[in-house]
C-alpha positions as CSV (number, residue, x, y, z in Angstrom):
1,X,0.0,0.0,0.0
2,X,1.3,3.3,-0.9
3,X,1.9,5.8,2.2
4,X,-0.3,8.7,2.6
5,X,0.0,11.4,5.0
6,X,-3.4,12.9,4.4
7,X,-6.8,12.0,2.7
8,X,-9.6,14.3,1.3
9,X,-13.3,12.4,0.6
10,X,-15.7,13.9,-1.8
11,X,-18.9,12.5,-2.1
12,X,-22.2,13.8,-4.0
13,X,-24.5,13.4,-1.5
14,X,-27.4,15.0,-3.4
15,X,-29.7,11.8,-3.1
16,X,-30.5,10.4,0.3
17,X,-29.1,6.8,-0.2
18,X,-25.3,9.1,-1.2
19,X,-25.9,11.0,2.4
20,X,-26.6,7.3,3.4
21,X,-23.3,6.0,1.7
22,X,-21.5,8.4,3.0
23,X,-22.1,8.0,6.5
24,X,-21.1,4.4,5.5
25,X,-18.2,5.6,3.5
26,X,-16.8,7.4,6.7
27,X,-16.9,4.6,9.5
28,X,-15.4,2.3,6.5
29,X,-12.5,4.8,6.3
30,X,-12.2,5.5,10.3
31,X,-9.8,3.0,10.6
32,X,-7.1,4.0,7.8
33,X,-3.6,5.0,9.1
34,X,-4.2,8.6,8.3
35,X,-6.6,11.4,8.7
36,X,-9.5,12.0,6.3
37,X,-10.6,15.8,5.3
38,X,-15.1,13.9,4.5
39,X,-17.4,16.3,2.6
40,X,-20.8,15.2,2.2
41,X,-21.7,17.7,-0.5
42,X,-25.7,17.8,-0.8
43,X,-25.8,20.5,-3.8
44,X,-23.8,19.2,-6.9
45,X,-23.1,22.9,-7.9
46,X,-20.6,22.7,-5.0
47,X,-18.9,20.1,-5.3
48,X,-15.5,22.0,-7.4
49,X,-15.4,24.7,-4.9
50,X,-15.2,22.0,-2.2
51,X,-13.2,20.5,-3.2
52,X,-10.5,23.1,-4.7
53,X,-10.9,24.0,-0.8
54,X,-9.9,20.2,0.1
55,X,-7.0,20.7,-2.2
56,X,-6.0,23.9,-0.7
57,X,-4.7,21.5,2.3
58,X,-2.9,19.3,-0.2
59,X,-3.9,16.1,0.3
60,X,-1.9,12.8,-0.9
61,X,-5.6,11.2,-1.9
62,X,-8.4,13.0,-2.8
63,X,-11.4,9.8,-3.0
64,X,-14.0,10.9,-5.0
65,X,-17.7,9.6,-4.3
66,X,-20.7,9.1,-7.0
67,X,-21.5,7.6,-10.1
68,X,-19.3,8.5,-13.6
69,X,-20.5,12.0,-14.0
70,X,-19.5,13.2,-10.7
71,X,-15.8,11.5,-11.1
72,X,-15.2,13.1,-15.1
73,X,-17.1,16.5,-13.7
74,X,-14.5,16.6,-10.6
75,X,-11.1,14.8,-12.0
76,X,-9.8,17.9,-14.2
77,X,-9.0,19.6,-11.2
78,X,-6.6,16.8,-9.9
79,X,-4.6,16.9,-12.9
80,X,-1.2,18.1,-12.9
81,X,-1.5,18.2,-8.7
82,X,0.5,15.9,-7.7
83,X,-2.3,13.6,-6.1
84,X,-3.6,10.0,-6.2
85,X,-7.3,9.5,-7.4
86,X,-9.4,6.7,-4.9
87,X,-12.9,6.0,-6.3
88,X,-15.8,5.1,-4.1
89,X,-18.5,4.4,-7.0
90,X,-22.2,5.3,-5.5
91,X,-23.6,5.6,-9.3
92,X,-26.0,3.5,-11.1
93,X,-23.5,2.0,-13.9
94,X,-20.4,2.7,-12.5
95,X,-18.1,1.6,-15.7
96,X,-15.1,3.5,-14.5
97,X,-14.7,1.8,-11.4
98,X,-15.6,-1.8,-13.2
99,X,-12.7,-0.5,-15.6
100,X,-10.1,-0.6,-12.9
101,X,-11.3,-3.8,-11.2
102,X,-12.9,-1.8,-7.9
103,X,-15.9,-3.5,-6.1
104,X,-18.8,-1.6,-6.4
105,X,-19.9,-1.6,-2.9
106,X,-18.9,1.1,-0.2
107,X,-16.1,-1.4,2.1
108,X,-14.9,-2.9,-0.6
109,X,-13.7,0.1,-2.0
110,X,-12.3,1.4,0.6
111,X,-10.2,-1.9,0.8
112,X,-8.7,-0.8,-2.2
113,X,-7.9,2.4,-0.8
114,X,-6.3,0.5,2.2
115,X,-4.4,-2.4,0.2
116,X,-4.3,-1.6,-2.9
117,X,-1.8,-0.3,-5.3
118,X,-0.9,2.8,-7.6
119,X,-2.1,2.5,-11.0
120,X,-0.9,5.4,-14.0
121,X,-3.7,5.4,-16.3
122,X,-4.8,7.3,-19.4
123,X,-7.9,10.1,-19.3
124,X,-9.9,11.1,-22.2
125,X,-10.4,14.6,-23.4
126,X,-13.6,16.2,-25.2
127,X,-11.5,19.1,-27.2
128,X,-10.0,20.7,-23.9
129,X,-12.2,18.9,-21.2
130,X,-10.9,15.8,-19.1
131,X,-13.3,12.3,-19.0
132,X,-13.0,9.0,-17.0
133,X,-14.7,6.3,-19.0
134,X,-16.9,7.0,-22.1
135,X,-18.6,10.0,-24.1
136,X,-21.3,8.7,-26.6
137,X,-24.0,10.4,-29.3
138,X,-27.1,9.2,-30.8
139,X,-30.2,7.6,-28.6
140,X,-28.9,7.5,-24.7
141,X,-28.0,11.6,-25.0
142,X,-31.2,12.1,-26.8
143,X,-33.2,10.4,-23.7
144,X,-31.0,12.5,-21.5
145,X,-31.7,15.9,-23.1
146,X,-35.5,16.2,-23.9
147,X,-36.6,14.0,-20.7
148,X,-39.1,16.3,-18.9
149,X,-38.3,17.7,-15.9
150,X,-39.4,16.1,-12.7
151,X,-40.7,12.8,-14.8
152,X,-38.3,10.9,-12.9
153,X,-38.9,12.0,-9.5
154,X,-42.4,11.8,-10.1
155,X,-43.1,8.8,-11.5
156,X,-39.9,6.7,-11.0
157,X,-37.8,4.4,-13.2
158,X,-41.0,3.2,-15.2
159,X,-41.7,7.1,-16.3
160,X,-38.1,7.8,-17.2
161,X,-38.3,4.1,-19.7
162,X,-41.7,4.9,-21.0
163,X,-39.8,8.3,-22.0
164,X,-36.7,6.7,-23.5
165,X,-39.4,4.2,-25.4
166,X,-40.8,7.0,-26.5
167,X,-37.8,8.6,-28.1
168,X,-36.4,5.5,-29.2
169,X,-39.4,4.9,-31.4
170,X,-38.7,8.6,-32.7
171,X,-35.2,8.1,-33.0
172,X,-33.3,8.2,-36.4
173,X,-30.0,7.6,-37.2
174,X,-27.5,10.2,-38.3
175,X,-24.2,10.7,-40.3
176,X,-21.2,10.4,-38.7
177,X,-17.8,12.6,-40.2
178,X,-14.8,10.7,-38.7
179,X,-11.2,11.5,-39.3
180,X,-8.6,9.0,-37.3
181,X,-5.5,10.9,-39.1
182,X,-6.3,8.4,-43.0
183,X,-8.8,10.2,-44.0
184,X,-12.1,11.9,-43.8
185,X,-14.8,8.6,-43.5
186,X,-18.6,9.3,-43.8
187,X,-21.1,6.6,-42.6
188,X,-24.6,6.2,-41.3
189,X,-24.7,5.1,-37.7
190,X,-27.4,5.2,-34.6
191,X,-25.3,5.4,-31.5
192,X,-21.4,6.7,-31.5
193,X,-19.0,5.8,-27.9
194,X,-15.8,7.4,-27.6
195,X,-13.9,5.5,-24.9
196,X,-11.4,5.0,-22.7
197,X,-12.6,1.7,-21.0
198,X,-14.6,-0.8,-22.2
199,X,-17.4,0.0,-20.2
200,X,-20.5,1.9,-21.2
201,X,-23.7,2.3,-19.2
202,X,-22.4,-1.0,-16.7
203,X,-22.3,-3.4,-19.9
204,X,-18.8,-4.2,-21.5
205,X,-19.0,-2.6,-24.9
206,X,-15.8,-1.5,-26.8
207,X,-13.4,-4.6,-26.4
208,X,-10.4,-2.0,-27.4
209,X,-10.5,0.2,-25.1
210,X,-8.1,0.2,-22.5
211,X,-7.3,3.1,-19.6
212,X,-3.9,2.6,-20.5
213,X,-3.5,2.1,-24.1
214,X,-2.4,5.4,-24.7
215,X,-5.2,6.0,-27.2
216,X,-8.5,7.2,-27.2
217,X,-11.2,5.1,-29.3
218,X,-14.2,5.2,-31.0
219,X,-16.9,2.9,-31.8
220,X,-20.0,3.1,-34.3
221,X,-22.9,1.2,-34.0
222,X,-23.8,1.5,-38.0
223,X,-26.4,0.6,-39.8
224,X,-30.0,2.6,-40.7
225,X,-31.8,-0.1,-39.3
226,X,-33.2,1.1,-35.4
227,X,-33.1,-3.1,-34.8
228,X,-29.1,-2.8,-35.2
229,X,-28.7,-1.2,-32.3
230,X,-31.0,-3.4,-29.9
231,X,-29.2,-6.6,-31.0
232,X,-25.5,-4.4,-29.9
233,X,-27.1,-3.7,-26.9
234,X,-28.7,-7.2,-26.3
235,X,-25.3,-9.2,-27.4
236,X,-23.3,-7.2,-24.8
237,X,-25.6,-8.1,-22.4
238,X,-25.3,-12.2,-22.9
239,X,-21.7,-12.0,-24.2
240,X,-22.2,-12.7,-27.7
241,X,-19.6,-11.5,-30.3
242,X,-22.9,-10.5,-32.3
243,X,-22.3,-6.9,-31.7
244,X,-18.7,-6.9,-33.3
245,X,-20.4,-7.7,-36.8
246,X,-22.7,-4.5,-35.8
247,X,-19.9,-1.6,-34.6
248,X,-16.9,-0.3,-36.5
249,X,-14.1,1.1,-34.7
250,X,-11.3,3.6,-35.1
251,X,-8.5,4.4,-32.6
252,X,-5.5,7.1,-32.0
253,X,-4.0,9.8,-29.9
254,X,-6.5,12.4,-31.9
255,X,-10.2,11.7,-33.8
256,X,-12.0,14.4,-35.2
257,X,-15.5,14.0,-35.0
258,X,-18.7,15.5,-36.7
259,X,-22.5,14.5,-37.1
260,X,-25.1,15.4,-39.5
261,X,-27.2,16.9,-37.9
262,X,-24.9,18.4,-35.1
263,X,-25.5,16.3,-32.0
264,X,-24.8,16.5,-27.9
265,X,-22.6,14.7,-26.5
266,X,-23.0,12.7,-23.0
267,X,-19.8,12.5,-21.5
268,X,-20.0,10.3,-18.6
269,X,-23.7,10.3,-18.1
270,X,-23.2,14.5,-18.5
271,X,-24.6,16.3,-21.2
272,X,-21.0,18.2,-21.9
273,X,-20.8,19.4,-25.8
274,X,-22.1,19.0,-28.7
275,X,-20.4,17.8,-32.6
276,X,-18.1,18.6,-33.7
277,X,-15.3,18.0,-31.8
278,X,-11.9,16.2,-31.6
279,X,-11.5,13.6,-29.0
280,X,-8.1,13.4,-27.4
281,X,-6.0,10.7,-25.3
282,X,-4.1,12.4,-22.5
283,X,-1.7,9.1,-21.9
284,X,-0.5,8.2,-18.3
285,X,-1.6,11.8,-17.1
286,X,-3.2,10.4,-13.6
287,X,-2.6,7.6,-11.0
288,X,-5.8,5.9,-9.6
289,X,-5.6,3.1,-6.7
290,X,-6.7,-0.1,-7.7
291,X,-6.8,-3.2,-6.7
292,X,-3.5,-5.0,-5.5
């Protein structure tokens, strides 16, 4: 285990199961050999100026707690400081953390934290900003962006999936503009993932990608057909190699990127940008505990 002298813990504690993990989180972490700076932080708006302020102490480990989102929103500002990333995942799909091999419950996290090992891995880059795990376009942003507000909270998971049936049955593919440094390729596609991990939504994905490879890659789901993209999406889940004959993929240290129509772009669960842009690889640029 690497020696710290100091610890911060960030954790999105918006939702009352987070204030609940975190609570959890903290008794887990009571017994490590030094202190812990915990910030439950209820309003997501807050959670860079906390911690910025956690950072202002400088910490060896800053842990960051919450799903995807909150780590890709939060991880540009440990870059360049000299600190070791610890996750403590406490989102839905958690594909970063699955990535790097961390259990997705609260103590066994933190038992990476306590006997695990320092890991330099890669980070992805949407033009200028910093990602975790995965950036995608096409049917999962499009859920994400007109959803009405509220539907969830009011009526649950089975309003938000009567939405996103909805949209899908409105959905229509698009042209993607890709440029992997041999040329300018046009194609029609209905979903678009630009990775760093194999990992998208929970479900392994993009075989490729590695957080380590030193390359960033993208994966097309192509195809006109709607029914395309339900049999990728099925075959991940069982673990057949159906979905290879469905995806096309490209890979480098720079891919340009444009749609037709312009599209956003979900970065981590995060609706971030929109086409076009370039995706980037920033190789080796972090370390991360993981597993020993």
């Amino acid at each position: 285990m690497p020696e710290f002298a100091s610890a911060a813990l960030i954790v999105n504690a918006r939702s009352r199961r987070g204030r609940k993990l975190f609570k959890r989180a903290c008794t887990a972490m009571s017994g490590l050999p030094f202190p812990v700076d915990a910030h439950a932080v209820k309003n997501p708006k807050e959670l860079e100026a906390t911690l910025k302020r956690a950072l202002d102490k400088r910490p060896d480990l800053v842990v960051l707690g919450g799903g995807d989102g909150t780590i890709s929103g939060l991880v540009d500002h440990l870059v360049g400081r000299g600190v070791v990333l610890g996750v403590l995942p406490l989102g839905t799909a958690n594909s970063f953390s699955r990535t790097l091999g961390i259990p997705i419950d609260v103590e066994g996290a933190v038992d990476v934290i306590r006997h695990g090992r320092r890991r330099r891995i890669d980070l992805g880059m949407i033009d200028g900003d910093y990602f975790a795990n995965c950036a995608a376009m096409g049917i999962s942003p499009q859920i994400a962006e007109t959803v009405p507000h509220g539907l969830k909270k009011v009526l649950g998971r089975v309003g938000y999936l009567g939405w996103a049936a909805y949209q899908f049955v409105h959905f229509e593919p698009f042209t993607l503009i890709i440029d992997d440094g041999s040329g300018e390729k046009r194609m029609r596609v209905t979903e678009v993932r630009i990775s760093n991990g194999p990992y998208h939504g929970g479900t392994w994905l993009v075989d490729d990608a590695r957080v380590d490879s030193g390359e960033i890659v993208v994966q097309a789901v192509v195809g006109n057909y709607k029914l395309r993209l339900v049999r990728n999406w099925a075959a991940s889940v069982i673990g057949s190699d159906v979905r290879h004959h469905d995806t096309v993929t490209f890979r480098g240290k720079s891919v340009r990127i444009a749609t037709e129509p312009p599209l956003p772009i979900s970065i981590d669960g995060e609706l971030l940008a929109h086409t076009p842009v370039t995706a980037h690889i920033a190789a080796g640029i972090i370390d991360v505990m993981v597993p020993a």
